[in-house]
matplotlib code that plots the C-alpha trace (Angstrom):
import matplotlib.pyplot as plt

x = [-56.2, -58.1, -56.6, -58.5, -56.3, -56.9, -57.5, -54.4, -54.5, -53.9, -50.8, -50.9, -54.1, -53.7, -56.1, -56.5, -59.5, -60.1, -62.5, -63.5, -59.9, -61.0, -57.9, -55.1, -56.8, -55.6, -52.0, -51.8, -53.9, -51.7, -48.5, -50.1, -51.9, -48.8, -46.3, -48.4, -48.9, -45.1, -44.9, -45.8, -48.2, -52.0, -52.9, -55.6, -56.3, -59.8, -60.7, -62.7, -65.2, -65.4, -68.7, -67.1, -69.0, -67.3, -66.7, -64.1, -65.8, -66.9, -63.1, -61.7, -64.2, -62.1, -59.6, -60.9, -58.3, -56.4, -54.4, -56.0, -53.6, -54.4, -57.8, -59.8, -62.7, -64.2, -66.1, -68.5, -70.6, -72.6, -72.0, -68.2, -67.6, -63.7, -60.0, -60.0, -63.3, -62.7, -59.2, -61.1, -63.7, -61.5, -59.0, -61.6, -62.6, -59.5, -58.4, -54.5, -51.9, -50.5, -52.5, -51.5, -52.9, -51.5, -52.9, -54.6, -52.1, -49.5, -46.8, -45.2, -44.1, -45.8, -42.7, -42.0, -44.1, -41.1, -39.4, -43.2, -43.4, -39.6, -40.1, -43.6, -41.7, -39.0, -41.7, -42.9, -46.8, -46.7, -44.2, -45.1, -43.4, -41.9, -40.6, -38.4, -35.6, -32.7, -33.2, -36.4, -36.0, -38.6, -38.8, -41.0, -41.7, -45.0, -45.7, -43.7, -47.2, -47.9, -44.3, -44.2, -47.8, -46.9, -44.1, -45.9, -48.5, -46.4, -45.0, -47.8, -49.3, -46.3, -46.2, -50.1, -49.9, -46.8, -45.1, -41.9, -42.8, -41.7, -44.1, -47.5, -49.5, -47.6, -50.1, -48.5, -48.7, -48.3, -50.2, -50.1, -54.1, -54.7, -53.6, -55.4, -58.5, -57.8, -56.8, -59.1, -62.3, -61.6, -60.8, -63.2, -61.9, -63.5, -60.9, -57.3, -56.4, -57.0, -53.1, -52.5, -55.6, -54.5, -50.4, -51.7, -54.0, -51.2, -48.8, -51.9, -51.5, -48.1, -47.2, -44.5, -43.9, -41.1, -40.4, -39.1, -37.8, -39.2, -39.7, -42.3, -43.9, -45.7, -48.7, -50.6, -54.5, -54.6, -58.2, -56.7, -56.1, -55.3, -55.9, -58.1, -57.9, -61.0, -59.4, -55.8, -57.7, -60.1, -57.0, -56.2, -59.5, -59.8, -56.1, -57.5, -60.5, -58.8, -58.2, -61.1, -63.0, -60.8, -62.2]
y = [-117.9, -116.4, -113.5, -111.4, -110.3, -107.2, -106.6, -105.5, -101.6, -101.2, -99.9, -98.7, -97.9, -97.6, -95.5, -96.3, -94.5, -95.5, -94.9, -97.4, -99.4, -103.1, -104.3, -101.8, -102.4, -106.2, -105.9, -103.0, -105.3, -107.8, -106.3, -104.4, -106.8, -109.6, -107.2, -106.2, -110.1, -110.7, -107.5, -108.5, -105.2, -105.2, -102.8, -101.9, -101.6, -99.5, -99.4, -96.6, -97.2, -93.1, -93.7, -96.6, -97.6, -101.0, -103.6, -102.2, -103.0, -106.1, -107.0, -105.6, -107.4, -110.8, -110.7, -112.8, -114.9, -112.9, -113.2, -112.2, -109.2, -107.7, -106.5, -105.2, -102.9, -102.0, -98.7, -97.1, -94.7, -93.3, -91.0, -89.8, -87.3, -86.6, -88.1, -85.5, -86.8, -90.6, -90.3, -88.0, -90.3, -93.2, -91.0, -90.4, -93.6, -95.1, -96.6, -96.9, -94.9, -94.2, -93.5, -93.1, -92.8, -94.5, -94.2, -97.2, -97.7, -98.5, -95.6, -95.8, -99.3, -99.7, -100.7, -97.0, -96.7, -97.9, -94.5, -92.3, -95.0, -94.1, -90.1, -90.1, -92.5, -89.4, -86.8, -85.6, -85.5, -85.6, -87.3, -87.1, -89.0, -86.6, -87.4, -84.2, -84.2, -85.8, -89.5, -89.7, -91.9, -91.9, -95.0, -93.4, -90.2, -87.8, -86.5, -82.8, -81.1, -82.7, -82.0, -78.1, -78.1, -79.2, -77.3, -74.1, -74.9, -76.4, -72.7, -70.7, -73.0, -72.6, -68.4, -68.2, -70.7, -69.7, -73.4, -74.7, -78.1, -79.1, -82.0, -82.2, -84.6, -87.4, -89.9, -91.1, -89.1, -90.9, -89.2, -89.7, -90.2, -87.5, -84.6, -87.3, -86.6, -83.1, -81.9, -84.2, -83.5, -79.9, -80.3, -78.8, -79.9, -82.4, -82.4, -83.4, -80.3, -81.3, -82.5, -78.8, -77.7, -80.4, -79.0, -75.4, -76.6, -78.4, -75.0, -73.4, -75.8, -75.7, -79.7, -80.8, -81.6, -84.0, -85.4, -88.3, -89.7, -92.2, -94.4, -93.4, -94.7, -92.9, -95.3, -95.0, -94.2, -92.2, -91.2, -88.1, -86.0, -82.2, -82.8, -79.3, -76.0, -75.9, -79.2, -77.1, -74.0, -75.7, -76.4, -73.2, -72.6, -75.2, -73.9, -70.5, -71.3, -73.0, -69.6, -68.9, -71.7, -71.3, -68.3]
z = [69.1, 65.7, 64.0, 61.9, 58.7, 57.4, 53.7, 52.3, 50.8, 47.5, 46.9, 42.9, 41.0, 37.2, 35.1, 31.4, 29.6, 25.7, 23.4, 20.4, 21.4, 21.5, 19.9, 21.0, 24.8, 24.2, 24.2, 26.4, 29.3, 29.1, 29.3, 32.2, 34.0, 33.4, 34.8, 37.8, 38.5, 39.2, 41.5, 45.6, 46.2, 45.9, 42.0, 40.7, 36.9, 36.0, 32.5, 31.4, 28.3, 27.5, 25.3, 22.9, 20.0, 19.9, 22.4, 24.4, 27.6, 26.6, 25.8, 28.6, 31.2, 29.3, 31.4, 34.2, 35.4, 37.8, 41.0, 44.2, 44.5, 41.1, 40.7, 37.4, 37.1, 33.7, 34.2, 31.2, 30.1, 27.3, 25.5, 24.4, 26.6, 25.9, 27.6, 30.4, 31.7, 31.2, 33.3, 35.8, 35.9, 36.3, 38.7, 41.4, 42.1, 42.4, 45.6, 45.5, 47.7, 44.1, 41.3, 37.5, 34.2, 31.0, 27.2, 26.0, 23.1, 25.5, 23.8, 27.3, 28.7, 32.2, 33.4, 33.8, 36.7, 38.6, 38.4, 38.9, 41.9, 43.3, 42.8, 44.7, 47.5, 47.4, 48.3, 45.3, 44.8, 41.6, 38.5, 34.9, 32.1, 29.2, 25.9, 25.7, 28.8, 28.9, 28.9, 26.8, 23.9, 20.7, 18.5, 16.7, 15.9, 14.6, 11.5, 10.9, 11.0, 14.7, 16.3, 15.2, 16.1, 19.5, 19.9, 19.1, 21.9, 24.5, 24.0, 24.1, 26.8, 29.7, 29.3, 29.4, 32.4, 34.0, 33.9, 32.4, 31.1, 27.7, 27.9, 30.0, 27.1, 27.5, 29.0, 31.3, 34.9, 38.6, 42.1, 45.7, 46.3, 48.3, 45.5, 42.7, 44.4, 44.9, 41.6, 39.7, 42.0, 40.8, 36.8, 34.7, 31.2, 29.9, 26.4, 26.5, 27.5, 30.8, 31.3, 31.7, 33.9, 36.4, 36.2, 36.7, 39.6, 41.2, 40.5, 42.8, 45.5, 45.7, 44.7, 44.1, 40.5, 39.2, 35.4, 34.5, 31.1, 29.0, 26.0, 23.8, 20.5, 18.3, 18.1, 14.4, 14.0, 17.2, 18.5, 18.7, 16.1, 14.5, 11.2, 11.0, 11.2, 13.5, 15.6, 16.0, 17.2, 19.4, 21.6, 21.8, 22.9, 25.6, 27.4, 27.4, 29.5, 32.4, 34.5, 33.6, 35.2, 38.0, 39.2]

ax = plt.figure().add_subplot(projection="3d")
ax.plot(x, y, z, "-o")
ax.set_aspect("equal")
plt.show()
């Protein structure tokens, strides 16, 4: 008697976009890919190469010898196009009952996916890592300048929005697939404002939002940064469009 064994369905997907990162993506793949090899579910890792100038593709598409239940897909594109379109990019054509996104400098241990994983498995469709509730712990922390400018946004950013979180940039955000596709198949943002766009989407459909604490390390020579006037006000900028494009 022959049986015909189904492909097993991929039960995580995990998102990383990076630009210009061929050494930071080194260590953050192989933390990722070696924890995912000793877990017994089917994962998926897709890099996204968001217009790099190096080799990040090139270095991520190294990592070749891999279990049959961990699988790894190198996407990229020319040119830069911004974070919020490299994870949406990434997002939508990932495959996994659960899908997350992590920063390629690996701030956030992927071990914490655990407790995303447990809090989708409770019901929520959503569960975002934060750096600010109870729990969180910082090794290291951002220059004075960064924090005050973060706190002033986060601010302004929840009353324009009509949300309470003290932390929605943390990079490091867990789905059930269907509202992944949703929310992302609807973003707009192309910047890394697009953390918030996808919260005050999810506010829209009525999703179920929960937070969990983590570790976080402030990584040096971030591709990120505020070191302008213009930079600090083009965020502003970017959060005040998102009703806007919404209706």
């Amino acid at each position: 008697m022959s049986h015909i064994l189904k492909e097993k369905a991929i039960e995580l997907s995990i998102v990383i976009p990076a630009y210009n990162e061929q050494d930071r993506i080194i260590p953050t793949l192989k933390n990722t890919l070696e924890y995912l090899k000793e877990k017994n579910f089917k994962s998926q890792v897709i890099v996204v190469s968001d217009g790099s100038s190096d080799k990040t593709a090139a270095t991520a598409k190294g990592f070749c010898r891999l279990p049959e239940h961990v699988d790894l897909t190198v996407l990229e594109y020319h040119p830069n196009r911004g974070k919020g379109y490299a994870v949406q990019h990434g997002m939508l054509r990932a495959n996994g009952r659960i899908i997350m996104f992590m920063d390629a400098d690996y701030a956030v241990p992927v071990q914490y996916c655990e407790t995303g994983m447990e809090l989708i498995e409770q019901g929520f469709d959503i569960a975002i890592a934060s750096r600010t509730i109870t729990g969180a712990r910082v090794k290291s922390r951002q220059n004075f300048f960064r924090e005050l400018s973060a706190r002033i946004y986060t601010f302004i950013q929840n009353y324009y929005l009509g949300v309470s979180f003290p932390d929605t940039q943390c990079g490091f955000k867990l789905f059930k697939k269907k509202s992944a596709h949703m929310l992302f198949g609807r973003q707009k943002l192309s910047s890394v404002i697009f953390d918030p766009e996808i919260l005050w989407l999810a506010k829209q459909k009525r999703y179920k939002v929960a937070q969990f604490p983590v570790q976080w390390t402030h990584i040096a020579d971030s591709r990120i940064q505020y070191d302008s006037l213009r930079k600090f006000l083009f965020v502003f900028q970017e959060l005040f469009r998102i009703k806007k494009l919404h209706t």
